[in-house]
C-alpha positions in Angstrom: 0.0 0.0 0.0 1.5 3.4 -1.2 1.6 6.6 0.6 -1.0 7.4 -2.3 -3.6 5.1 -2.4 -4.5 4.9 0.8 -8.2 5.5 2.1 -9.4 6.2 5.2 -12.1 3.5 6.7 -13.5 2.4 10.0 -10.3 1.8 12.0 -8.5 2.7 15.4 -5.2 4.3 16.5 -3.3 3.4 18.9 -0.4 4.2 21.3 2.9 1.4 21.0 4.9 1.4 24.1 8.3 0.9 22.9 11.6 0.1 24.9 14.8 0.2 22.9 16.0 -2.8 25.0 13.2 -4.5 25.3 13.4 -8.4 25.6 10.6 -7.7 22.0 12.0 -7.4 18.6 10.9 -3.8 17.7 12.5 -1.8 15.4 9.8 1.2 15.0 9.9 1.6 11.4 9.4 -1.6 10.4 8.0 -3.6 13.0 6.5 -3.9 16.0 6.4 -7.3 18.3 4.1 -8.3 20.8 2.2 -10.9 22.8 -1.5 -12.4 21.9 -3.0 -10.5 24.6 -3.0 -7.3 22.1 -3.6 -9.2 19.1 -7.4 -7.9 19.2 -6.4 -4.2 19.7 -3.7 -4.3 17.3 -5.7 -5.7 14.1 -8.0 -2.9 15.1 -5.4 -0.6 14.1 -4.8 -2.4 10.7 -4.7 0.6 8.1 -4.4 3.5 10.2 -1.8 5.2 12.4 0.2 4.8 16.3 1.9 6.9 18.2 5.0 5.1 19.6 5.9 6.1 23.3 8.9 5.8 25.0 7.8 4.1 29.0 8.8 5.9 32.2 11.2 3.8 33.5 12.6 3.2 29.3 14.0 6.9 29.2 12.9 10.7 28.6 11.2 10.8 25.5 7.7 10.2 25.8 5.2 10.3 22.6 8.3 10.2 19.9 7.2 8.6 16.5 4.3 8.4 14.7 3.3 5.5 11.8 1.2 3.3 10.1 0.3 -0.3 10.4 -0.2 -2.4 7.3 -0.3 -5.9 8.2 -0.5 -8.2 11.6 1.1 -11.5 10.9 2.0 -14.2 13.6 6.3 -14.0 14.1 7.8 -16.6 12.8 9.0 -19.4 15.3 7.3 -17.8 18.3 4.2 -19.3 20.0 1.7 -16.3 20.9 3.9 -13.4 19.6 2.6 -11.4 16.5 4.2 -9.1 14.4 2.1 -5.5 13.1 4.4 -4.4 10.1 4.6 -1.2 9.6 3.6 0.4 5.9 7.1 1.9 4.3 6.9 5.5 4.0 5.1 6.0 7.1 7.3 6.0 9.5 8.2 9.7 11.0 10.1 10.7 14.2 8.3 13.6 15.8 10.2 16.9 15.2 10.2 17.7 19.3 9.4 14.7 21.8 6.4 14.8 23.3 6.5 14.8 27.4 4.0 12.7 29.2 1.9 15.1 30.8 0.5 18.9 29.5 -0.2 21.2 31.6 -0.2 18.9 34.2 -2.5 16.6 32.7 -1.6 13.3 31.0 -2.5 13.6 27.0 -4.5 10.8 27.2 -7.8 10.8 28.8 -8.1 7.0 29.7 -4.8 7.8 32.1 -7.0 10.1 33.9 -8.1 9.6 37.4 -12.0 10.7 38.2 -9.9 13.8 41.0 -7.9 15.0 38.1 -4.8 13.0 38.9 -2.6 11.1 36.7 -2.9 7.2 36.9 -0.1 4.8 38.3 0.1 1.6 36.7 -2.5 -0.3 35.1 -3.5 1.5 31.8 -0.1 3.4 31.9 1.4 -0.1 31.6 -0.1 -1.2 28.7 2.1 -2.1 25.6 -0.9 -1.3 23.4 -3.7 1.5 24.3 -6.4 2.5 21.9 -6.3 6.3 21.1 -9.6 8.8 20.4 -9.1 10.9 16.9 -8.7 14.1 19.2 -6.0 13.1 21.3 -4.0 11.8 18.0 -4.2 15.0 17.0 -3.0 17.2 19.6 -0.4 14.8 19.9 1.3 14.4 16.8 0.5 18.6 16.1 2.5 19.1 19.4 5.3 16.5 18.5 5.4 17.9 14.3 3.7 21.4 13.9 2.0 22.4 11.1 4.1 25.5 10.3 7.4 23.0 10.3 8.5 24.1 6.5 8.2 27.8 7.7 10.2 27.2 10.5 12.5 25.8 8.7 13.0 27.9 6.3 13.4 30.9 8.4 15.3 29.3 10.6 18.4 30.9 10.6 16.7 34.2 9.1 17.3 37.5 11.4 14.2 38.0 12.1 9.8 37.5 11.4 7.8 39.3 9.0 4.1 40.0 9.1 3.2 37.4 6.3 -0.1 35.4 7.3 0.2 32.2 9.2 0.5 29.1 7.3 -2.1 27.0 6.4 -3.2 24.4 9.1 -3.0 21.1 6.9 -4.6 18.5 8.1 -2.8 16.1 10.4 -3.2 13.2 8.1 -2.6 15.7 4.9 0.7 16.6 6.8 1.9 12.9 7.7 1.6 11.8 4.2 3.1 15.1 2.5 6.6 14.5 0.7 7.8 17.7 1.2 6.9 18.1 5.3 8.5 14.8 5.8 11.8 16.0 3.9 11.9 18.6 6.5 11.1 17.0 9.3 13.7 13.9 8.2 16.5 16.8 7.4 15.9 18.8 11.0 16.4 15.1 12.7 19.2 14.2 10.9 21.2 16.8 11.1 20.5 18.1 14.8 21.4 13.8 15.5 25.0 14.5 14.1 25.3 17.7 15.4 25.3 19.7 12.5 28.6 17.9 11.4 29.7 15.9 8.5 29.3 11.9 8.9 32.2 11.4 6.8 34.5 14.6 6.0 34.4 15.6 10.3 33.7 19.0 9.2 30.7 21.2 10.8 30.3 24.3 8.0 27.9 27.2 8.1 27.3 29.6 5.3 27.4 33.7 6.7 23.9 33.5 8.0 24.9 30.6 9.8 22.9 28.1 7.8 24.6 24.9 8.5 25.6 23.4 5.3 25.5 19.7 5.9 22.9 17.5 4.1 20.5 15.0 5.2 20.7 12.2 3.2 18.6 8.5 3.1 20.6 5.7 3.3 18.0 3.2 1.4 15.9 6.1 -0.6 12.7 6.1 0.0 11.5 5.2 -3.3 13.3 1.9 -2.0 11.2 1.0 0.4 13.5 3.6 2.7 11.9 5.0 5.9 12.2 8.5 7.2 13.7 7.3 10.4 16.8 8.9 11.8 18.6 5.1 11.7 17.9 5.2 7.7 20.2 9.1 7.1 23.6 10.3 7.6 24.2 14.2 8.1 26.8 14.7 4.7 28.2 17.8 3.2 26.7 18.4 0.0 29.4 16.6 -2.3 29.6 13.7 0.2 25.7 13.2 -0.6 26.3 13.2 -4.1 29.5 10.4 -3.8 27.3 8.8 -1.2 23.6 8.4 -3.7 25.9 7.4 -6.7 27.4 4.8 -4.8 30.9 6.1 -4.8 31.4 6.0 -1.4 29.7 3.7 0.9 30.3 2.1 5.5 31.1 -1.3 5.9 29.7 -2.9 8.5 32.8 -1.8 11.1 32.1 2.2 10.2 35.3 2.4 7.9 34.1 4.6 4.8 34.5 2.8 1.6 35.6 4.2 -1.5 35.3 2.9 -5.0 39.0 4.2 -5.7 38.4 3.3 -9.9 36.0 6.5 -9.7 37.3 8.5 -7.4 40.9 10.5 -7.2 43.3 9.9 -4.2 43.7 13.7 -3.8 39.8 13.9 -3.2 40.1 10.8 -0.8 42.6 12.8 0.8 40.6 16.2 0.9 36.8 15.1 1.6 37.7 11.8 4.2 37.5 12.5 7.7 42.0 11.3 8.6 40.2 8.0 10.5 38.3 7.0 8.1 35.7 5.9 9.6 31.8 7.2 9.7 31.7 9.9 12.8 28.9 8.7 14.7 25.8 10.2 17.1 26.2 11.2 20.5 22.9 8.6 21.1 23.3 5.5 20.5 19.7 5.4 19.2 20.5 7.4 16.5 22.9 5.3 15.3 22.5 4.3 11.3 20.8 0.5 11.5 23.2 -1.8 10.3 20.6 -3.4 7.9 19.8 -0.1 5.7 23.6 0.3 5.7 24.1 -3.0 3.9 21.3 -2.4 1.8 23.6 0.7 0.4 26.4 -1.4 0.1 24.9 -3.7 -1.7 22.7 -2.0 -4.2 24.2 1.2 -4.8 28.0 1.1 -4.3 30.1 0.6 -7.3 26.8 0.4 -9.0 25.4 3.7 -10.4 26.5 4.6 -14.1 28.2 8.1 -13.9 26.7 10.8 -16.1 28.3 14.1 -16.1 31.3 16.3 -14.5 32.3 15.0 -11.2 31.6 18.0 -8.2 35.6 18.1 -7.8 36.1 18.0 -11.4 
C-alpha cells in the first residue's frame, strides 16, 4: 500500500509502548512485536496510524514517532507473539518529543483519574492502548507542527515578517506530505549528528549561519527507505552526491568505503574525515541501523553509471 492510495475506513489508532531494550523485537519503522493478549487491539489498528511512546522507567522521550500499520502477521518461530508491520513510507520521528503530561495533565484521557490526577500503573502499563481521533491530533500537532517548513526555512533568518500564518493542513494531509516529511527527516538528521559531516568531520555554516550539511537516506525512499533517523547520515553536499551514486559507501565496522576506480586519491585525501571511519551520534539510538547500511552497500555502491562532470572536477 503506497503513501497514495490509501483511504481512510473504519479503523482505530493506537499508542505502542516501545523500549529500545526491550526483551521484543521492535525496530519502530518496520516492525513492532508483541504478545497475543494485544492481538485484538492491534488488528484494530490495521490501516491507520500509532503513536510510539517511549515508558517511564525506558527513558525521557515520551510520545516520539508516529506510523502506520499495514499488516499483523504471527512471528515466525514464536508461539503467541505477533508481528504488526509497519507500511514503508510512514514511518516519521516527531520533530520535538512529546513529554507525558500537559499542563499537568496526561494527553490521554483514559490515564486520567476521576480527582484529576494522573494514573499509576494499570492502563499506563499497557504495551498497546487505543487512542480517540482528538487526542491523536493534539499529539502528533504538538510533536510535528503544522508551520514545520516555515520554520524551517526561516530558521536561521534574522528576524519575522508579518506574512499570514501558514495554512493548518490537516494532520493526516501533513503525515503523508513528501515535502513536510523531507523537512522533518532533514531537521532530525542533522541536529542527530550535530550539524557535522558523517564522513568529512567538518561542521560548515554559510554567513547567515545556515549549516551546510545534508540530510541524506541511506535506502531512498523510493526503496522501500523509511524517514527514520537510523535510515540518514548528516553529509556535506558533495559527500551526498559520492554517497547516492554509490561512490562511497560504510562497511559494516564504520570504515568509509571508496570505489578508488571512480574516485581520485587527492579527493580521498581532501573530503575523508583522517580516521576513516563514519563519525557517529552522540545517542546511540540514532545510530545508522546496520541493515539499511548493507542495503547501500549492496545496491548502490560501485553500481550507479556516472553521467556528467564530477563535483571536484
Amino acid at each position: 500500500m503506497s503513501l497514495n492510495c490509501w483511504k481512510p475506513g473504519k479503523m482505530t489508532k493506537l499508542v505502542l509502548l516501545h523500549k529500545a531494550d526491550s526483551i521484543y523485537d521492535d525496530e519502530p519503522d518496520s516492525r513492532y512485536d508483541f504478545p497475543k493478549a494485544y492481538l485484538k487491539a492491534v488488528e484494530e489498528g490495521i490501516g491507520d496510524w500509532v503513536i510510539y511512546y517511549e515508558p517511564v522507567k525506558a527513558g525521557p522521550r515520551g510520545y516520539f514517532a508516529v506510523a502506520r500499520i499495514q499488516q499483523v502477521i504471527p512471528k515466525p518461530g514464536e508461539t503467541g507473539r505477533y508481528l504488526a508491520l509497519i507500511e514503508p513510507g510512514t514511518f516519521l520521528p516527531f520533530d520535538k518529543e512529546v513529554p507525558r503530561l500537559h499542563k499537568g495533565r496526561a494527553w490521554e484521557a483514559a490515564l486520567m483519574a476521576e480527582d484529576g490526577s494522573v494514573k499509576s500503573g494499570g492502563a499506563q502499563q499497557l504495551a498497546v492502548r487505543r487512542l480517540p481521533e482528538a487526542e491523536f491530533a493534539a499529539i502528533v500537532a504538538e510533536g510535528l507542527p503544522a508551520d514545520l517548513e516555515t520554520v524551517e526555512a526561516r530558521r536561521y533568518e534574522g528576524g519575522w515578517d508579518d506574512e499570514a500564518a501558514p495554512f493548518d493542513r490537516p494532520v493526516i494531509e501533513r503525515l503523508l506530505s513528501r515535502p513536510y516529511r523531507d523537512v522533518a527527516f532533514r531537521r532530525k538528521v542533522r541536529a542527530a549528528y550535530d550539524y557535522r559531516c558523517a564522513i568529512s568531520g567538518l561542521r560548515l555554516r554559510n554567513g547567515g549561519g545556515r549549516p551546510e550539511v545534508q540530510a541524506a537516506h541511506i535506502r531512498p525512499v523510493e526503496h522501500r527507505g523509511s524517514d527514520s533517523v537510523r535510515n540518514g547520515l548528516a553529509l556535506s553536499g558533495t559527500l551526498h552526491w559520492m554517497f547516492d551514486r554509490g561512490l562511497i559507501s560504510v562497511a559494516a565496522d564504520g570504515t568509509v568505503l571508496v570505489s578508488r576506480n571512480k574516485v581520485p586519491g587527492e579527493v580521498v585525501d581532501r573530503l575523508i574525515h583522517p580516521g576513516g571511519r563514519l563519525l557517529l551520534p552522540a545517542e546511540a539510538r540514532y545510530h545508522p541501523h546496520p541493515d539499511n547500511l548493507r542495503w547501500h552497500r549492496e545496491n548502490v555502491f560501485g553500481q550507479v553509471e556516472l553521467a556528467g562532470p564530477a563535483p571536484w572536477g
